[in-house]
mmCIF file as Biopython writes it, N, C-alpha, C and O atoms, coordinates in Angstrom:
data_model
#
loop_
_atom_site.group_PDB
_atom_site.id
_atom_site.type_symbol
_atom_site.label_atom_id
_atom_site.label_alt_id
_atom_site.label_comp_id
_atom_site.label_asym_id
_atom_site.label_entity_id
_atom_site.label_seq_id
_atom_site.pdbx_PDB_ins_code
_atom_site.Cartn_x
_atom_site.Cartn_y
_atom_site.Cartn_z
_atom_site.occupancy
_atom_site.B_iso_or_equiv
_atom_site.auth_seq_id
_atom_site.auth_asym_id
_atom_site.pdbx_PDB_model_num
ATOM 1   N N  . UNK A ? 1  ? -20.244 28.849 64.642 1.0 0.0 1  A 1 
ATOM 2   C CA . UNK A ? 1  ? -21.571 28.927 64.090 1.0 0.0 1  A 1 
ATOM 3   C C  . UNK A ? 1  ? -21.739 27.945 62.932 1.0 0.0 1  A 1 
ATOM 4   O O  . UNK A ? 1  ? -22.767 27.324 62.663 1.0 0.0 1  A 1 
ATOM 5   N N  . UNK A ? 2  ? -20.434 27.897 62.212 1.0 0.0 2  A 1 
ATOM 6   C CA . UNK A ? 2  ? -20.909 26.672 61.061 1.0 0.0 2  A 1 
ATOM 7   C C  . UNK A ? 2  ? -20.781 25.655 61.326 1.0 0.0 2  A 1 
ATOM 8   O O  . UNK A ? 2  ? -21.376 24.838 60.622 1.0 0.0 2  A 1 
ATOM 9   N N  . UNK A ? 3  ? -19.921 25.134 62.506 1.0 0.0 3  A 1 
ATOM 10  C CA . UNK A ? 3  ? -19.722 23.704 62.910 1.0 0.0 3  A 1 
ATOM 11  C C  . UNK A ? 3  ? -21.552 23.291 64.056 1.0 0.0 3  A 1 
ATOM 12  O O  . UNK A ? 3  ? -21.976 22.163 64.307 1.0 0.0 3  A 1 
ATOM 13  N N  . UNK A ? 4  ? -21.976 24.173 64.334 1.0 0.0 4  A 1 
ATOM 14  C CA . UNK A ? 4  ? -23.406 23.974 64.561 1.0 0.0 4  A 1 
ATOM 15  C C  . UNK A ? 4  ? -23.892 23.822 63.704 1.0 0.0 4  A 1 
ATOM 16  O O  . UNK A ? 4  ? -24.206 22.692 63.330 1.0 0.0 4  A 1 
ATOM 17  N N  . UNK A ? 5  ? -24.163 24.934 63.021 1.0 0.0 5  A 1 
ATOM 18  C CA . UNK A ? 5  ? -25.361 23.939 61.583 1.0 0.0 5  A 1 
ATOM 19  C C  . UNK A ? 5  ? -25.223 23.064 60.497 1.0 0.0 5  A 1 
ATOM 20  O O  . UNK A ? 5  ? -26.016 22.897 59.570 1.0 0.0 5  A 1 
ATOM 21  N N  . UNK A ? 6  ? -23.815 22.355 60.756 1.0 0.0 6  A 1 
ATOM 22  C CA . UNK A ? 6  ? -23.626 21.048 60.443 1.0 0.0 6  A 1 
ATOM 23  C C  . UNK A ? 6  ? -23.654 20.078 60.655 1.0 0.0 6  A 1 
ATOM 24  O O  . UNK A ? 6  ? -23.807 19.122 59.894 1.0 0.0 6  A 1 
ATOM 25  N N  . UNK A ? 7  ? -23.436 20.131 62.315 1.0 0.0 7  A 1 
ATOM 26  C CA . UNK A ? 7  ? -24.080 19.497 63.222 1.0 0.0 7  A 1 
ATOM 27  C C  . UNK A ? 7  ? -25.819 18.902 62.973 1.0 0.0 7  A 1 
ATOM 28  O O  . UNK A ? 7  ? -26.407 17.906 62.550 1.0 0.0 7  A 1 
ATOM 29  N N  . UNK A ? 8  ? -26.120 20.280 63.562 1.0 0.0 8  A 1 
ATOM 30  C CA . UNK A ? 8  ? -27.611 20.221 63.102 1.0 0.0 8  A 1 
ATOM 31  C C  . UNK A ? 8  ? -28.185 19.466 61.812 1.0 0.0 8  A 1 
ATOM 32  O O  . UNK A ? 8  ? -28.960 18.510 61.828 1.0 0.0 8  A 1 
ATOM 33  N N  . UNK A ? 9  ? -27.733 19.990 60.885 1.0 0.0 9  A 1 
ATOM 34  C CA . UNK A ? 9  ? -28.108 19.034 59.464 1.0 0.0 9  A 1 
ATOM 35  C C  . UNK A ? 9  ? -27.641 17.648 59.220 1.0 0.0 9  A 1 
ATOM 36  O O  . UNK A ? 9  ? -28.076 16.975 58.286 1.0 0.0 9  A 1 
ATOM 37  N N  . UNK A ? 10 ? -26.742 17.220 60.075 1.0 0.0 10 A 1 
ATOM 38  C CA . UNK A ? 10 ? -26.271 16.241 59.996 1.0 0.0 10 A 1 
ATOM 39  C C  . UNK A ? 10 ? -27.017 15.333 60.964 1.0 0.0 10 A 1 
ATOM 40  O O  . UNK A ? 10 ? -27.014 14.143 60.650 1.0 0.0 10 A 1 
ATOM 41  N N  . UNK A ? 11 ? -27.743 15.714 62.235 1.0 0.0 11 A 1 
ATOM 42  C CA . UNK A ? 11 ? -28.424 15.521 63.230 1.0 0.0 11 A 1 
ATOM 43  C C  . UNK A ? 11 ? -29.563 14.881 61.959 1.0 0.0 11 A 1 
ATOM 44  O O  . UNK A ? 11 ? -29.714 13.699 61.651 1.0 0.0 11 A 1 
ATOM 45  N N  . UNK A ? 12 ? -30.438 16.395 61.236 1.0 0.0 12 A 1 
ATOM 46  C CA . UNK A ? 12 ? -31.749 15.925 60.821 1.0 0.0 12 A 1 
ATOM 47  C C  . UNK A ? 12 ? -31.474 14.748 59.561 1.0 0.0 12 A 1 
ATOM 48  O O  . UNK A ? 12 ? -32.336 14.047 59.031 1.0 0.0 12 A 1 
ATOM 49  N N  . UNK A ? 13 ? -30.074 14.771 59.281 1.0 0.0 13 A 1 
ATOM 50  C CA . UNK A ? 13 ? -30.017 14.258 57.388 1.0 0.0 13 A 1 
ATOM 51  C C  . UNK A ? 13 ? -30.143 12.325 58.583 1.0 0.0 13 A 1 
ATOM 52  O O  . UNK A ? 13 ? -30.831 11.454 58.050 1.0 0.0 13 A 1 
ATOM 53  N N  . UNK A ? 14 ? -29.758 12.113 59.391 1.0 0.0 14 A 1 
ATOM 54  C CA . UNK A ? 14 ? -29.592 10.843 60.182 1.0 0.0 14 A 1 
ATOM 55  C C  . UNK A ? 14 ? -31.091 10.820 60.572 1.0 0.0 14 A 1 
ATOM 56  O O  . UNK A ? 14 ? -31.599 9.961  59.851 1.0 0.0 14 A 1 
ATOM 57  N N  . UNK A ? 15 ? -32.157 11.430 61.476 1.0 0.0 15 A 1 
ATOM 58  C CA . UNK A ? 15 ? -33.466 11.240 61.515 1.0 0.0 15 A 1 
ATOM 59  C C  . UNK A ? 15 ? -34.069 11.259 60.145 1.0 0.0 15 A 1 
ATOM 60  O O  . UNK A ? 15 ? -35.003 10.458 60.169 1.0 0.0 15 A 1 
ATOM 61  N N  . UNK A ? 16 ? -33.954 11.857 58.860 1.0 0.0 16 A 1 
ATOM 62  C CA . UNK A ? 16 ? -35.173 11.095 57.891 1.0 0.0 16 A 1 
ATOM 63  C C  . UNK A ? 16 ? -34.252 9.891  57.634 1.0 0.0 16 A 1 
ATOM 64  O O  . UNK A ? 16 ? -34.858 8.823  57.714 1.0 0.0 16 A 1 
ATOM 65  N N  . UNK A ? 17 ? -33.102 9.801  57.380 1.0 0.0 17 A 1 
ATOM 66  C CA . UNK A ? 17 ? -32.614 8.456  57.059 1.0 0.0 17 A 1 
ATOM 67  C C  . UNK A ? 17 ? -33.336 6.816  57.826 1.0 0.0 17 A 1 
ATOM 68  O O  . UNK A ? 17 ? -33.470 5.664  57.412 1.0 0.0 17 A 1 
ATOM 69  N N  . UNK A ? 18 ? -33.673 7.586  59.188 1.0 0.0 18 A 1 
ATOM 70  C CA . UNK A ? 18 ? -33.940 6.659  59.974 1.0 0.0 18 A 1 
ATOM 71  C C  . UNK A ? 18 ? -35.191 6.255  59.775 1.0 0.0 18 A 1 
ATOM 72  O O  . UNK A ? 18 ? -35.469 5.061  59.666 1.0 0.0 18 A 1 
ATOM 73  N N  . UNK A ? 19 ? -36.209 7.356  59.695 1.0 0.0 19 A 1 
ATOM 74  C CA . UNK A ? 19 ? -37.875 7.317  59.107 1.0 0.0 19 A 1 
ATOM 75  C C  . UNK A ? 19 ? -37.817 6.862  57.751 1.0 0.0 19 A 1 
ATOM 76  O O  . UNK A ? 19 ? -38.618 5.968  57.476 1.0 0.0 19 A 1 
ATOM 77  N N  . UNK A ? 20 ? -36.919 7.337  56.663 1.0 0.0 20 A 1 
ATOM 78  C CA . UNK A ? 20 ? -37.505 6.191  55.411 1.0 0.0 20 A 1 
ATOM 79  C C  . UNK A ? 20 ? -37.025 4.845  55.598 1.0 0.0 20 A 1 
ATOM 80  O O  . UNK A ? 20 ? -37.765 3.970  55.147 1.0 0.0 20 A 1 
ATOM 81  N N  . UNK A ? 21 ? -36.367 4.616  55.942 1.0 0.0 21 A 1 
ATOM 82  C CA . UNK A ? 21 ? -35.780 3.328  56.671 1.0 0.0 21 A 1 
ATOM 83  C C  . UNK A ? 21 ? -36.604 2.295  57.258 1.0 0.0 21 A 1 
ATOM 84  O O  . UNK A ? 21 ? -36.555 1.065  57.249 1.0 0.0 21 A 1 
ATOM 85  N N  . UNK A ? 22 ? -37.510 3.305  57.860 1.0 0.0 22 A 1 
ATOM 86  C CA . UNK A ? 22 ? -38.340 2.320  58.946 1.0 0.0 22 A 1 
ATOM 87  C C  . UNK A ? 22 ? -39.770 2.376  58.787 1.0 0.0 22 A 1 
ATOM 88  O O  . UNK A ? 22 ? -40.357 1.564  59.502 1.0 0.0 22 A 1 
ATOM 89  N N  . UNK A ? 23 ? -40.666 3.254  57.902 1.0 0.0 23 A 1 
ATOM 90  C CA . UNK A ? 23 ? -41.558 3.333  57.351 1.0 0.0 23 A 1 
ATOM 91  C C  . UNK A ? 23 ? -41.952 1.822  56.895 1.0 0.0 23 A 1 
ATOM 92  O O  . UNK A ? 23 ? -41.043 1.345  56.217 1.0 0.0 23 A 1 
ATOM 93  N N  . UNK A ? 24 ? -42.932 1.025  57.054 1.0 0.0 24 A 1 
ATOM 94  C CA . UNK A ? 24 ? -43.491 0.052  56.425 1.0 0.0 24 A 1 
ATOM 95  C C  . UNK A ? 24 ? -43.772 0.255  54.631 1.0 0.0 24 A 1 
ATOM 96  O O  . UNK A ? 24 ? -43.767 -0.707 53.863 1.0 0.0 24 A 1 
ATOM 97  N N  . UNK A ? 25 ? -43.947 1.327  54.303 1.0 0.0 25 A 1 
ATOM 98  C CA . UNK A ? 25 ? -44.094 1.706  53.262 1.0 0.0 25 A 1 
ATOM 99  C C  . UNK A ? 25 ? -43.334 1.470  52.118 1.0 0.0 25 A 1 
ATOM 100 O O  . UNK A ? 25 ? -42.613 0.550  52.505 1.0 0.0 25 A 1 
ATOM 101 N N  . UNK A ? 26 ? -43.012 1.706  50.924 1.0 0.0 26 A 1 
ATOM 102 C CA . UNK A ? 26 ? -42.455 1.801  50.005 1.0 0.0 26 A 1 
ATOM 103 C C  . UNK A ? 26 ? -42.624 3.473  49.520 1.0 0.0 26 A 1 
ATOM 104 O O  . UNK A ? 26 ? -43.585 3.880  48.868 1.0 0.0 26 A 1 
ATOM 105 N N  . UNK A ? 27 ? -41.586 4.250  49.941 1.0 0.0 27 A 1 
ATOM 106 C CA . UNK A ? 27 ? -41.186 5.490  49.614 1.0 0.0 27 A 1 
ATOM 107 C C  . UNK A ? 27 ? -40.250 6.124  48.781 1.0 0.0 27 A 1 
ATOM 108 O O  . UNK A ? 27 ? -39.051 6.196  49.051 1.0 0.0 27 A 1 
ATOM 109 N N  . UNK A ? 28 ? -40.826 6.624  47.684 1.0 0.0 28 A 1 
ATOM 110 C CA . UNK A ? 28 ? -40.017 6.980  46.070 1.0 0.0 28 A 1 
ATOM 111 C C  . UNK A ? 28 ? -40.289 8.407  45.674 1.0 0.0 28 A 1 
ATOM 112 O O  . UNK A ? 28 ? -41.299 9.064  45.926 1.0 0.0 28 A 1 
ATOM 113 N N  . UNK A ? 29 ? -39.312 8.736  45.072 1.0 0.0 29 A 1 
ATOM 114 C CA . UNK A ? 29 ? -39.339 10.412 44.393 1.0 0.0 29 A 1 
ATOM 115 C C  . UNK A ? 29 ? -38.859 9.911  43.573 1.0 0.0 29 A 1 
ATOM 116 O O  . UNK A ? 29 ? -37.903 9.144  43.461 1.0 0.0 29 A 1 
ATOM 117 N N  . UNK A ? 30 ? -39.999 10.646 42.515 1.0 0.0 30 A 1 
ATOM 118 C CA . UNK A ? 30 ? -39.996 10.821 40.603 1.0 0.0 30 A 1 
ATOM 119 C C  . UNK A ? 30 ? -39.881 12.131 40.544 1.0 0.0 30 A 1 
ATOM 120 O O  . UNK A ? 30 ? -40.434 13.036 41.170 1.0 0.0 30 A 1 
ATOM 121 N N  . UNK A ? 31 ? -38.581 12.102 39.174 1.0 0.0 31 A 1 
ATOM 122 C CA . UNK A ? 31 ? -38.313 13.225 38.635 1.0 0.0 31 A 1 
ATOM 123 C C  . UNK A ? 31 ? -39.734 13.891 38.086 1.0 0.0 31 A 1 
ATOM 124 O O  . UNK A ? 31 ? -40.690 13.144 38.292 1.0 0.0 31 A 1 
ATOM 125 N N  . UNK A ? 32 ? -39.997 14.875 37.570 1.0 0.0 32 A 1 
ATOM 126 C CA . UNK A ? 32 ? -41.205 15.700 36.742 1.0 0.0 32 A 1 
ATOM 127 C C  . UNK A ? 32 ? -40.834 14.619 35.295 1.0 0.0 32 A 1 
ATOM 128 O O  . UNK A ? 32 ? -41.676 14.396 34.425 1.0 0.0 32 A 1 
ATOM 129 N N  . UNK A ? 33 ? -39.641 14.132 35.279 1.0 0.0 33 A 1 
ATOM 130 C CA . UNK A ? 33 ? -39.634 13.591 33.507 1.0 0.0 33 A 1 
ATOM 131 C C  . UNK A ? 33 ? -39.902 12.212 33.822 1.0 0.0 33 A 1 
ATOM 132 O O  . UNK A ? 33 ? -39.677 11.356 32.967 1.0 0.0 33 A 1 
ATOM 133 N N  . UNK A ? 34 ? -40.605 11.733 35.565 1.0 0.0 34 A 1 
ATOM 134 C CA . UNK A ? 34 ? -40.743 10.038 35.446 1.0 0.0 34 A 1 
ATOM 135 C C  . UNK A ? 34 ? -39.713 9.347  35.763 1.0 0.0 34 A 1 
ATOM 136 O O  . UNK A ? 34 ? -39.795 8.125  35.638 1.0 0.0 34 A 1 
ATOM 137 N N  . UNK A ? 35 ? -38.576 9.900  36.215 1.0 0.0 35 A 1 
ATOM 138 C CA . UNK A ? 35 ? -37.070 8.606  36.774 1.0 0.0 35 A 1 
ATOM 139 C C  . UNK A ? 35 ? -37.056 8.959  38.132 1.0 0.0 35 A 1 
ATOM 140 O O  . UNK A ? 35 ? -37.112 10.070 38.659 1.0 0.0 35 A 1 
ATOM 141 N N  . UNK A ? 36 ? -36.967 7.776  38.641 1.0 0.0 36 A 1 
ATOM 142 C CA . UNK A ? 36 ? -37.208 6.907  39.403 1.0 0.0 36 A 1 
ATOM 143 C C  . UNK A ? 36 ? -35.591 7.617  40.720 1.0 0.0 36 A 1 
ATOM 144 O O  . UNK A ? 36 ? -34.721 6.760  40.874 1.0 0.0 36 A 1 
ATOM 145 N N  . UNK A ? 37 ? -35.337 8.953  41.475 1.0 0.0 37 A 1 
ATOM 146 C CA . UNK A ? 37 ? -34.873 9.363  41.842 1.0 0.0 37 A 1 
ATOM 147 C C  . UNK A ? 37 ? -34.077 8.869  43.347 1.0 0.0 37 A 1 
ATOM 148 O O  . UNK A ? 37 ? -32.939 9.059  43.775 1.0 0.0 37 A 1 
ATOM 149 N N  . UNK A ? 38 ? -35.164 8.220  43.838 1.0 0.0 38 A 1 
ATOM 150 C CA . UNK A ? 38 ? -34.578 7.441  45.205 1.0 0.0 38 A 1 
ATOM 151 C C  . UNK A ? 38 ? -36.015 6.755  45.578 1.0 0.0 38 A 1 
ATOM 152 O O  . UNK A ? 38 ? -37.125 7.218  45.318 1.0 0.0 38 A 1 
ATOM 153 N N  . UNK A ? 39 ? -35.643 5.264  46.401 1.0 0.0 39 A 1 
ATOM 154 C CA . UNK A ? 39 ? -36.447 4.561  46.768 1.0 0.0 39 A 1 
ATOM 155 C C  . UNK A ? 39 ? -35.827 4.070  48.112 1.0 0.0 39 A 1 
ATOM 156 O O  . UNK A ? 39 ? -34.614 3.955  48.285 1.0 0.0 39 A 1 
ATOM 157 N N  . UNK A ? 40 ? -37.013 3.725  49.275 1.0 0.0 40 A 1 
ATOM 158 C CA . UNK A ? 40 ? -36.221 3.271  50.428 1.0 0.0 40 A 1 
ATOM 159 C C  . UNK A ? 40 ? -36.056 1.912  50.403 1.0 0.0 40 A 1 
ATOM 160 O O  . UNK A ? 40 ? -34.965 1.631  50.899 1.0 0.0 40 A 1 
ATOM 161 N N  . UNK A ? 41 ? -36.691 0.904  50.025 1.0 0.0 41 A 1 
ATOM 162 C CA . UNK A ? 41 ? -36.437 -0.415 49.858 1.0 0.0 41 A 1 
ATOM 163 C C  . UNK A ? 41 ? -36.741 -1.086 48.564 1.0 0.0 41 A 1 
ATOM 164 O O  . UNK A ? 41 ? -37.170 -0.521 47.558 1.0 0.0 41 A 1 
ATOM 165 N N  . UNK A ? 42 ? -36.524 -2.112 48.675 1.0 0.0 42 A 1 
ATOM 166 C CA . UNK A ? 42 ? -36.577 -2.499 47.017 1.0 0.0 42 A 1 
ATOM 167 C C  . UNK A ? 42 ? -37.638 -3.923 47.009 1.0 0.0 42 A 1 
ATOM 168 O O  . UNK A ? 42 ? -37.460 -4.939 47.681 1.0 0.0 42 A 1 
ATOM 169 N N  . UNK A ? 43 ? -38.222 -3.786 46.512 1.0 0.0 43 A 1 
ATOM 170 C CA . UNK A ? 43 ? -38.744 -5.219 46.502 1.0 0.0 43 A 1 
ATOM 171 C C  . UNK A ? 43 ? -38.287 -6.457 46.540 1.0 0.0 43 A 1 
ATOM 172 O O  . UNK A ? 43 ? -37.301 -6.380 45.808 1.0 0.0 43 A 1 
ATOM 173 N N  . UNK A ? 44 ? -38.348 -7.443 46.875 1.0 0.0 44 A 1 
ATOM 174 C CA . UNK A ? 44 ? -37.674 -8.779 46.676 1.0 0.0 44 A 1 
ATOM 175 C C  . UNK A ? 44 ? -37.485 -9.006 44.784 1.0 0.0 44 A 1 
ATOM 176 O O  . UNK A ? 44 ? -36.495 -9.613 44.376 1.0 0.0 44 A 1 
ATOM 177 N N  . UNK A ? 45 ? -38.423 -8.511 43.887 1.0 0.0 45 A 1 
ATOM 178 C CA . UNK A ? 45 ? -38.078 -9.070 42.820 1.0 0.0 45 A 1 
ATOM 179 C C  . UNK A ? 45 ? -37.452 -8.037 42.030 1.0 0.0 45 A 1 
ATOM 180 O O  . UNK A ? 45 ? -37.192 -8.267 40.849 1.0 0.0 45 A 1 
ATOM 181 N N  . UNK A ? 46 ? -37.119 -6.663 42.679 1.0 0.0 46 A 1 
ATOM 182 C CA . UNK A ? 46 ? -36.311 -5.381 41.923 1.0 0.0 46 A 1 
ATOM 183 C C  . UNK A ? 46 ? -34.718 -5.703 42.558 1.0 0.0 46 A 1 
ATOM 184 O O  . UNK A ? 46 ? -33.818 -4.863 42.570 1.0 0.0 46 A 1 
ATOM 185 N N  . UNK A ? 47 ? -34.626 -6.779 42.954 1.0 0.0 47 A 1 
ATOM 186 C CA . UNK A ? 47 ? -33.222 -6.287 43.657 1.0 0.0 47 A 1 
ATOM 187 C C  . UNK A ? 47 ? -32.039 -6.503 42.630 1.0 0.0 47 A 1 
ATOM 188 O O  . UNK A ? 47 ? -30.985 -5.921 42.373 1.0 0.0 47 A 1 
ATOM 189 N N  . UNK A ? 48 ? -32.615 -7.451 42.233 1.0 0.0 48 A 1 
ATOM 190 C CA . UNK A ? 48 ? -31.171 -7.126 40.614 1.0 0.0 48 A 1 
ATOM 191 C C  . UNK A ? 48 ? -31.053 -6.213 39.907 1.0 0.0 48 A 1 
ATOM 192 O O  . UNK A ? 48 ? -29.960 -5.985 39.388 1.0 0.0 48 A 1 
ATOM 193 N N  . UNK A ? 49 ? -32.390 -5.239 39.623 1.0 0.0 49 A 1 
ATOM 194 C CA . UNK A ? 49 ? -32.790 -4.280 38.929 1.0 0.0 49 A 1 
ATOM 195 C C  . UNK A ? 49 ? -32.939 -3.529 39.717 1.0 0.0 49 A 1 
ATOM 196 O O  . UNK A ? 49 ? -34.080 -3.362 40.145 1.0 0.0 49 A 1 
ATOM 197 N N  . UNK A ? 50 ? -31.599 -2.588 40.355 1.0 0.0 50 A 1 
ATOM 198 C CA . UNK A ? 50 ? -32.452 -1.652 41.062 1.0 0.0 50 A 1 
ATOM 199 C C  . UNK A ? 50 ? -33.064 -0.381 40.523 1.0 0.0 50 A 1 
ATOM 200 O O  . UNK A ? 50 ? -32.416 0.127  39.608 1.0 0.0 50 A 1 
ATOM 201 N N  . UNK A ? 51 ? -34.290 0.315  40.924 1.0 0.0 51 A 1 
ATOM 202 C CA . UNK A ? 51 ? -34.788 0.978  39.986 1.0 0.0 51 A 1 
ATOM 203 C C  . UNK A ? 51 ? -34.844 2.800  39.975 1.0 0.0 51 A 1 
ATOM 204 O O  . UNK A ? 51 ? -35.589 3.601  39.411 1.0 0.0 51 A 1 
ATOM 205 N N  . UNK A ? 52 ? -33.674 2.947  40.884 1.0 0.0 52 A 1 
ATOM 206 C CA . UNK A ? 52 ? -33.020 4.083  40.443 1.0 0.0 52 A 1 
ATOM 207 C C  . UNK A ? 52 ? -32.220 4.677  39.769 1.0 0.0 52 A 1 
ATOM 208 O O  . UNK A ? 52 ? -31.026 4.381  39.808 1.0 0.0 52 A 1 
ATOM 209 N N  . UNK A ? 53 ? -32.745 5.743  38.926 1.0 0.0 53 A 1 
ATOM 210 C CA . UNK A ? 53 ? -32.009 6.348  37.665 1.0 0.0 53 A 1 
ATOM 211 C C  . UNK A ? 53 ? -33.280 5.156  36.674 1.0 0.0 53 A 1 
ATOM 212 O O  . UNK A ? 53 ? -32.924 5.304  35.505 1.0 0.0 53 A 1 
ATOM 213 N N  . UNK A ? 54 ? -34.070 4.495  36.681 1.0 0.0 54 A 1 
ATOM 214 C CA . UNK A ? 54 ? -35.449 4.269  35.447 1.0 0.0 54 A 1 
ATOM 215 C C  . UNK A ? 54 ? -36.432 5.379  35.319 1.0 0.0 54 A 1 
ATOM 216 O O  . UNK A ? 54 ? -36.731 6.424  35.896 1.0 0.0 54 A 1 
ATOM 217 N N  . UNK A ? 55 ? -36.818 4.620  34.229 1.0 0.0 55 A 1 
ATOM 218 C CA . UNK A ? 55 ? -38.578 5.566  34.130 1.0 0.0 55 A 1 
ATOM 219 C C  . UNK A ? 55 ? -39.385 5.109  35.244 1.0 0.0 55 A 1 
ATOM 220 O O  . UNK A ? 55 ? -39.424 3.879  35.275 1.0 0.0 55 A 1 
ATOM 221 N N  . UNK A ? 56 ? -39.794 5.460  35.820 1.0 0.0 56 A 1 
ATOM 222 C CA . UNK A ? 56 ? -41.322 4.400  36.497 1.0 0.0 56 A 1 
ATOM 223 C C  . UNK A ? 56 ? -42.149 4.236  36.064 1.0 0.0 56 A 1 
ATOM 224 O O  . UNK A ? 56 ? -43.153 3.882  36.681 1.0 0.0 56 A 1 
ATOM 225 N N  . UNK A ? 57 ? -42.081 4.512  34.139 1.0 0.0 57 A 1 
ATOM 226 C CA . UNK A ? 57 ? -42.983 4.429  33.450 1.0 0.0 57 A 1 
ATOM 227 C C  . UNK A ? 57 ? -43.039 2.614  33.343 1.0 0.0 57 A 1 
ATOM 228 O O  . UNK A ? 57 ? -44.083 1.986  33.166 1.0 0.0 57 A 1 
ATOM 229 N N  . UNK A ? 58 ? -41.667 1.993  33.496 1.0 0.0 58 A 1 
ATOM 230 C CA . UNK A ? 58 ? -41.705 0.576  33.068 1.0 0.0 58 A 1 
ATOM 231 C C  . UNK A ? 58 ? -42.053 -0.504 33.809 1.0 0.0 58 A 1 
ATOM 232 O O  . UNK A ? 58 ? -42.067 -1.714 33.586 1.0 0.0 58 A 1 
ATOM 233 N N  . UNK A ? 59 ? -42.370 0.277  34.871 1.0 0.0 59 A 1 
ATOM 234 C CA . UNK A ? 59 ? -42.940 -0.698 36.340 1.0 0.0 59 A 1 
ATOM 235 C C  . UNK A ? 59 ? -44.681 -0.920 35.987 1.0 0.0 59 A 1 
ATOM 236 O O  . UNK A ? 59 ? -45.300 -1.745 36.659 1.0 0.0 59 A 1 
ATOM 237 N N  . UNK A ? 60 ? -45.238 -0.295 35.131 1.0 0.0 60 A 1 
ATOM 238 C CA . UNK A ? 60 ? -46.524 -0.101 34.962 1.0 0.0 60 A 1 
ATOM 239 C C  . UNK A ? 60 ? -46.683 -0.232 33.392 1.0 0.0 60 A 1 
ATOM 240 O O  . UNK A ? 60 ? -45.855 0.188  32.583 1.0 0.0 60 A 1 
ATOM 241 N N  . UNK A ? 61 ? -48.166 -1.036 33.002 1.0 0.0 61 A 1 
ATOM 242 C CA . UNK A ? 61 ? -48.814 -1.144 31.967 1.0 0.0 61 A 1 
ATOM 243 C C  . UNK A ? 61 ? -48.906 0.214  31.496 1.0 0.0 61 A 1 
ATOM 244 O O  . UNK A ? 61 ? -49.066 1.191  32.227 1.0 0.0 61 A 1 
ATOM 245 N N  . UNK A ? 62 ? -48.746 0.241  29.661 1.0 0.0 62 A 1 
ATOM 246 C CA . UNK A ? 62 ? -48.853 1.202  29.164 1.0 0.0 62 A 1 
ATOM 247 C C  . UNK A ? 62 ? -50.054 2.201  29.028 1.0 0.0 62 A 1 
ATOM 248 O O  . UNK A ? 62 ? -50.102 3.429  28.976 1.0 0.0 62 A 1 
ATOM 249 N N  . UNK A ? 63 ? -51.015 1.206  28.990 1.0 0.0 63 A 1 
ATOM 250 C CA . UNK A ? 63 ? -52.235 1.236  29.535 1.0 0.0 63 A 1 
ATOM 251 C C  . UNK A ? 63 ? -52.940 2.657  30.797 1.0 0.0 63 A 1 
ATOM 252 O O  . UNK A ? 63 ? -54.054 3.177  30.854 1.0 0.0 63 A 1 
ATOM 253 N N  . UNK A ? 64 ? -51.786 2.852  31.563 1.0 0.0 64 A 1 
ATOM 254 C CA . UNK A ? 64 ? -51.932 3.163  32.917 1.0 0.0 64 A 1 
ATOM 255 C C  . UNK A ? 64 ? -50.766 4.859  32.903 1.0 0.0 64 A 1 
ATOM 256 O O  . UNK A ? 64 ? -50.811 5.793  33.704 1.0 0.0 64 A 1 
ATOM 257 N N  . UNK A ? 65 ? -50.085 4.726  31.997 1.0 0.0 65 A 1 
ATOM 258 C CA . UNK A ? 65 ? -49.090 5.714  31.801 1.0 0.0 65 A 1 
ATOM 259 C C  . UNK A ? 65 ? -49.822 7.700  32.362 1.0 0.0 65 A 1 
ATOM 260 O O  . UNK A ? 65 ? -49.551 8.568  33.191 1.0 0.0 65 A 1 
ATOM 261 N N  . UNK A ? 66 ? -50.817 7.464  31.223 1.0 0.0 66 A 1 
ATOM 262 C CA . UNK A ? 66 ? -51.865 8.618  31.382 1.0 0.0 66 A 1 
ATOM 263 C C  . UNK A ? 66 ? -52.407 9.312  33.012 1.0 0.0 66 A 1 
ATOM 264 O O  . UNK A ? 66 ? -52.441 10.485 33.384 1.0 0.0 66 A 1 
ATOM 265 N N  . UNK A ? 67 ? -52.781 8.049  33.723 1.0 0.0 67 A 1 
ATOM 266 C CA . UNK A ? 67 ? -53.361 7.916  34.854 1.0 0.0 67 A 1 
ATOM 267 C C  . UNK A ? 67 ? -52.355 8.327  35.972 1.0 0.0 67 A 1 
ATOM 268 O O  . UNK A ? 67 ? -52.652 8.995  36.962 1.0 0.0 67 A 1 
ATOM 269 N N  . UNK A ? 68 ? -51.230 7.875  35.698 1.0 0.0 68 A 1 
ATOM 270 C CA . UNK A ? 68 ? -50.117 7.992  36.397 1.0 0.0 68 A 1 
ATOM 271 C C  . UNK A ? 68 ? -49.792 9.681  36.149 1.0 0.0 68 A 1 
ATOM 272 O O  . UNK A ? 68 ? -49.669 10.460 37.095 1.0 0.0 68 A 1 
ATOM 273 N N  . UNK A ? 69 ? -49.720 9.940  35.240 1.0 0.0 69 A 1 
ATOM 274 C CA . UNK A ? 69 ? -48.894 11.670 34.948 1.0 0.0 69 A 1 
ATOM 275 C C  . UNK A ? 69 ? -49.978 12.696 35.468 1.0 0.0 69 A 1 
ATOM 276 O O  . UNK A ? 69 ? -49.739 13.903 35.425 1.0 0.0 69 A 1 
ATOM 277 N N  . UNK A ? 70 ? -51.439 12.096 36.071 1.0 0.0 70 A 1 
ATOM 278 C CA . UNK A ? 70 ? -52.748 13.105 36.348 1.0 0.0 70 A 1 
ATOM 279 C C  . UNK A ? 70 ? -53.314 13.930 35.305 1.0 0.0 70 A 1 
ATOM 280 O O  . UNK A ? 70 ? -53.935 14.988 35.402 1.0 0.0 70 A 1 
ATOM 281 N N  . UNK A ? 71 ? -52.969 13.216 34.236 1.0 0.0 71 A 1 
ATOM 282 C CA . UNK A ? 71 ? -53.599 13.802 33.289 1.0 0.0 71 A 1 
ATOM 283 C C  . UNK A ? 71 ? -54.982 13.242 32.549 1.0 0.0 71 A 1 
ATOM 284 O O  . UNK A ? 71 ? -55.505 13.892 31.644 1.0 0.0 71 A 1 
#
């Protein structure tokens, strides 16, 4: 029974791998405190900087900070 639902999870953890992967998109999870938790691709000009474990406050004008938190 546990070598099935490891199976299994290991089955689904390989299908989203494959969908953020292949998404045209740019797909990211922010912590509630704003860092920058996982991203599926990186931009051509983040690749030295990659920008997990940042704020994503620093990708954006300060300007814009407010707008960003929905407040």
């Amino acid at each position: 029974m546990l070598r099935a639902t490891v199976e299994r999870l290991e089955s689904e953890q390989t299908w989203s791998r494959t969908i953020l992967e292949t998404v045209p998109a740019v797909v990211l999870r922010v912590s509630l405190g704003g860092t920058i938790e996982f991203i599926n691709r990186v931009l051509p000009e983040y690749e030295l900087q990659h920008p997990v474990g940042r704020s994503i406050y620093a990708f954006a004008p300060a300007d814009q900070h407010e707008v960003m938190r929905g407040r």
